[in-house]
C-alpha positions as CSV (number, residue, x, y, z in Angstrom):
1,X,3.9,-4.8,36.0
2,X,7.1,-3.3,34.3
3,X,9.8,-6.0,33.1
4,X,13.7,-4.8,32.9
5,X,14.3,-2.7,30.1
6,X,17.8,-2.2,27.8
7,X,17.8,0.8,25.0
8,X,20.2,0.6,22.6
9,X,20.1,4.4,21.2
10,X,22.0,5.0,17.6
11,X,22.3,8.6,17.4
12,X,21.2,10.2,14.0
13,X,21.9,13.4,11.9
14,X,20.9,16.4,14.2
15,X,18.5,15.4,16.8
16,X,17.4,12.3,15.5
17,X,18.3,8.6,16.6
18,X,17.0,5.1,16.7
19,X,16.7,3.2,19.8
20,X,16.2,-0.9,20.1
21,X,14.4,-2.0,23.0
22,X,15.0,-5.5,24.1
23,X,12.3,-6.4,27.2
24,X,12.6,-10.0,28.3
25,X,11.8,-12.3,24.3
26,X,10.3,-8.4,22.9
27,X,11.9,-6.3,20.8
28,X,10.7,-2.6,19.9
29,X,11.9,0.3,18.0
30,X,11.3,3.9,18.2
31,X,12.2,6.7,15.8
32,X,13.3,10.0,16.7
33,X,13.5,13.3,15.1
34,X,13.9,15.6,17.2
35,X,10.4,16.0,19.8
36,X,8.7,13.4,18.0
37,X,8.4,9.7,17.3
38,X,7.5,6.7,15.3
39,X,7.2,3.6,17.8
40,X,7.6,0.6,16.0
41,X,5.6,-2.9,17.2
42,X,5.1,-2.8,21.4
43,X,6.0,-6.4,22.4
44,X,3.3,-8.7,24.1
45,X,0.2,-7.4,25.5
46,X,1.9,-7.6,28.9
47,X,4.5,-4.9,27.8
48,X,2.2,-2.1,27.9
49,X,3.3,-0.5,30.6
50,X,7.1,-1.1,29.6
51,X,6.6,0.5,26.5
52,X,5.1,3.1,27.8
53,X,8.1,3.1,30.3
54,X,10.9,2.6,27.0
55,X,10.1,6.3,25.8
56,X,9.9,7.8,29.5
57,X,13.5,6.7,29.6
58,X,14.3,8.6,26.3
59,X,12.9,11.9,28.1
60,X,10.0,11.6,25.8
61,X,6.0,11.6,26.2
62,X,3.4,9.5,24.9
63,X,1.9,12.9,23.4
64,X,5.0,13.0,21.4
65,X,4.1,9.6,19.2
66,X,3.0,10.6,15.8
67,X,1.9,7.2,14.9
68,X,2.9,3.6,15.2
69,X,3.9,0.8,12.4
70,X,3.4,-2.8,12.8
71,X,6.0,-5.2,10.8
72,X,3.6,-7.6,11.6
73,X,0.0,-8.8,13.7
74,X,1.7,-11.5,15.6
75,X,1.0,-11.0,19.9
76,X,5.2,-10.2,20.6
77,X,4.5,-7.3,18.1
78,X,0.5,-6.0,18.2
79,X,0.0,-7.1,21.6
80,X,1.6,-4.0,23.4
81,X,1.2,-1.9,20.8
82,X,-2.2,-2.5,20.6
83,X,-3.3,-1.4,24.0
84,X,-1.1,1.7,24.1
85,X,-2.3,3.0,21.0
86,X,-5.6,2.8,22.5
87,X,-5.0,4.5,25.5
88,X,-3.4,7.7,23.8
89,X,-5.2,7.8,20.5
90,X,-2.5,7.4,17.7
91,X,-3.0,5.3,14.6
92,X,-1.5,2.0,13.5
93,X,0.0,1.7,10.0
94,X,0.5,-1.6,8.2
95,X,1.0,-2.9,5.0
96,X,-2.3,-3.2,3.3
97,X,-1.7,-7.1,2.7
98,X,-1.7,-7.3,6.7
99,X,-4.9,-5.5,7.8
100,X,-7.1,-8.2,7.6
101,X,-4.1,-10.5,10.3
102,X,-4.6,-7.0,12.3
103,X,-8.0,-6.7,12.2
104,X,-8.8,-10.6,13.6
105,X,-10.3,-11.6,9.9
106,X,-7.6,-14.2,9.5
107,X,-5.0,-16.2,12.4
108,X,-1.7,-16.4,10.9
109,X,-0.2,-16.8,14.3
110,X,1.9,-20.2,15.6
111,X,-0.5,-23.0,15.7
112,X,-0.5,-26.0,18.3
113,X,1.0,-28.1,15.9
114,X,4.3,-25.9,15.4
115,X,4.0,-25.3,19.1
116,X,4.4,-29.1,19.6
117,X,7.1,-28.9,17.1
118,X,9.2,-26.8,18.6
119,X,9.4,-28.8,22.2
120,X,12.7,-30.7,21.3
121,X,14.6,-27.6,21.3
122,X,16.1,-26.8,24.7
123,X,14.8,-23.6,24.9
124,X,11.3,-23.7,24.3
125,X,9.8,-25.0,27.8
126,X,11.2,-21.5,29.4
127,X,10.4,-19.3,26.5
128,X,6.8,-20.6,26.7
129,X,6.2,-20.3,30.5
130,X,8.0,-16.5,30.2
131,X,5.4,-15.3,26.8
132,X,2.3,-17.1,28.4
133,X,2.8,-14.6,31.8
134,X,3.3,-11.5,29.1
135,X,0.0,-12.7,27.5
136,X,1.0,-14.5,24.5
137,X,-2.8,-16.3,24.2
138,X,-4.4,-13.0,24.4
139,X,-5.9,-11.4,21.7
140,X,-5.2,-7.4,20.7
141,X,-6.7,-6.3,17.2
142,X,-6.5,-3.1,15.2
143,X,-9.9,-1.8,14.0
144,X,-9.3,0.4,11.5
145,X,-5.3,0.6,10.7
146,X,-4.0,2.8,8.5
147,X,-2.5,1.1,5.4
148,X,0.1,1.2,3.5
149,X,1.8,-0.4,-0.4
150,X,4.9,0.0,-2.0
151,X,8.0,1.2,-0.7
152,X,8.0,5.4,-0.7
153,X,9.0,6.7,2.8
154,X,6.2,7.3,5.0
155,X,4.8,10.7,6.5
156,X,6.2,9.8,9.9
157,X,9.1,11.1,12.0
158,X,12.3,9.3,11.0
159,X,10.8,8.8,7.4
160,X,10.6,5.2,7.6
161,X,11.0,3.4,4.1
162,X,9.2,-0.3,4.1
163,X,10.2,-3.1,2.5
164,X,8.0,-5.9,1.7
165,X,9.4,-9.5,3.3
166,X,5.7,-11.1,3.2
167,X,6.0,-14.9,4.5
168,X,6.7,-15.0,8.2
169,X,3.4,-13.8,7.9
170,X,1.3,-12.5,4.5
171,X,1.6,-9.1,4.9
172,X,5.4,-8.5,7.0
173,X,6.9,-5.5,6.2
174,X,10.2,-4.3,7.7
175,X,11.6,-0.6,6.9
176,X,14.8,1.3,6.3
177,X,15.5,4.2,8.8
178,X,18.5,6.8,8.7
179,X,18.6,7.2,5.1
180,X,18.8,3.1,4.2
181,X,21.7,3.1,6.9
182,X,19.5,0.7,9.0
183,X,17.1,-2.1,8.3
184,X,14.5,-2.3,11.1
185,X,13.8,-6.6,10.5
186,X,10.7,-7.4,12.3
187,X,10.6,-11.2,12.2
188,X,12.1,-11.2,8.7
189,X,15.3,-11.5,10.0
190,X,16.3,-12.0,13.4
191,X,19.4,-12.6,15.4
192,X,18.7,-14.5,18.5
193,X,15.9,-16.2,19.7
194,X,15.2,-18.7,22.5
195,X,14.1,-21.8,20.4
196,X,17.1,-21.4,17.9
197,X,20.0,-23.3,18.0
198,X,21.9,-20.8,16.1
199,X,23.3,-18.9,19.1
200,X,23.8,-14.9,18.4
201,X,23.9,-13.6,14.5
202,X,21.6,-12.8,11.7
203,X,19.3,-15.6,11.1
204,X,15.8,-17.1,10.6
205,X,13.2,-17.8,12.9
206,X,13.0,-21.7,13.0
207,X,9.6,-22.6,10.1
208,X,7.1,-23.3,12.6
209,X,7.0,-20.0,13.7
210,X,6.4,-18.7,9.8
211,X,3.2,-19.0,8.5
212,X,4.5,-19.3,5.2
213,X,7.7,-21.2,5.6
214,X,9.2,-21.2,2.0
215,X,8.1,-17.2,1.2
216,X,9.7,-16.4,4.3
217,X,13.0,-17.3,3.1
218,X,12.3,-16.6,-0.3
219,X,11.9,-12.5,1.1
220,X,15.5,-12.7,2.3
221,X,16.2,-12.0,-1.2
222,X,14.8,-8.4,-1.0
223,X,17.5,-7.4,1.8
224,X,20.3,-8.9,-0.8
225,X,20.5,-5.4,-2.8
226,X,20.1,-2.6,0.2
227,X,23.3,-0.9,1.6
228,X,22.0,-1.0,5.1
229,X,25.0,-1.7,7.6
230,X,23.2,-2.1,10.9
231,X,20.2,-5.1,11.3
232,X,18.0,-3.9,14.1
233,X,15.7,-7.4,14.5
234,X,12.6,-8.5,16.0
235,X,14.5,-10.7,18.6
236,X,17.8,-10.4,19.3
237,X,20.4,-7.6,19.7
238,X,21.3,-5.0,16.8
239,X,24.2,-6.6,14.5
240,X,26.6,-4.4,13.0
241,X,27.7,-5.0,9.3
242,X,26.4,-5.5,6.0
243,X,22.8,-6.5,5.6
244,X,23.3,-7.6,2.3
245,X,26.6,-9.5,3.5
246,X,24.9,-11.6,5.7
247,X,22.3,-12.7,3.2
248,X,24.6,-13.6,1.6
249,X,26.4,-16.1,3.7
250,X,22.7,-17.4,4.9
């Protein structure tokens, strides 16, 4: 069942661009140059169809996906993409500290505990009921991903460059797109999300939701030095300004 869609599209150099899709709590990306694309994460497995529907809507094909990346094997990001890569045959690529979270070897997702953490917050009852319908205690894997180390761009369209933020879970990466212009977050950095209290702005996760708490916001760190000047985040709408800037004041 498709959910309501919004595509934010930043227009690039020539025929390239970056567009943010926000689907209900999912967040995708996909990088364009020219006829082809790098889709980055595919929401929960429920999104499927929507992501499939997010690059209709860019008067693209699914035969024009080059490959995917995954910032990160957490459902709201592998679930969707999972299932789409699949069903048209392009390959996942990952940091290499994240294929065995991707392959099922190890769980690094929320656990009840965190869950029952989280309840306080006014926010968390809906959010819960709405990720639960799009499949949030499913499971989606990645056989064999295609893995990746250091931080040289990437043979993809839109040359992604990653950057290692391991904590939220051991092997998260987010990437620069648009020559280091913009820094595509993941769950690294975020700027709204349902259980925060911290309304609309750059911003971490609340800890339960990081599997390494204290690494998580030790990685903030590696944004501190890049001259990216639009944060397009796992949750949340693009923010416009200095990434470094706001690491700064968090």
């Amino acid at each position: 069942m498709a959910h309501p869609i919004t595509i934010d599209t930043l227009p690039g150099a020539g025929r390239s661009a970056t567009h943010l899709v926000q689907c209900g709590p999912a967040n995708w990306v996909m990088l364009q140059d020219g006829d082809d694309l790098t889709l980055i994460d595919g929401g929960y497995p429920g999104n499927a169809d929507d992501v499939e529907e997010s690059i209709a809507r860019i008067g693209r094909s699914m035969g024009d996906v080059q490959g995917a990346l995954l910032t990160h094997a957490h459902v709201d990001h592998l679930g969707g993409l999972a299932i789409v890569a699949k069903r048209h045959g392009f390959s996942i690529y990952l940091d290499e500290i994240e294929a065995a979270h991707a392959r099922g070897d190890v769980d690094e997702q929320i656990s009840p505990v965190g869950i029952c953490r989280l309840l306080p917050r006014r926010g968390t009852l809906p959010w819960l009921a709405t990720v639960v319908r799009l499949g949030a205690l499913g499971h989606q894997h990645v056989a064999d991903p295609v893995t990746f180390a250091g931080d040289q761009p990437l043979d993809l369209p839109g040359a992604p460059k990653p950057v290692a933020t391991h904590g939220h879970t051991d092997g998260h990466s987010s990437f620069l797109a648009a020559d280091g212009e913009i820094l595509i977050s993941g769950d690294a950095l975020i700027t709204a999300h349902p259980t925060s209290s911290r309304g609309t702005g750059p911003q971490l996760l609340p800890d339960p939701f990081h599997h390494d708490a204290a690494a998580a916001h030790a990685a903030l760190t590696n944004f501190s030095s890049l001259d990216a000047t639009v944060l397009i985040p796992g949750h949340g709408p693009i923010h416009r300004g200095s990434v470094a800037a706001a690491i700064a004041q968090l």
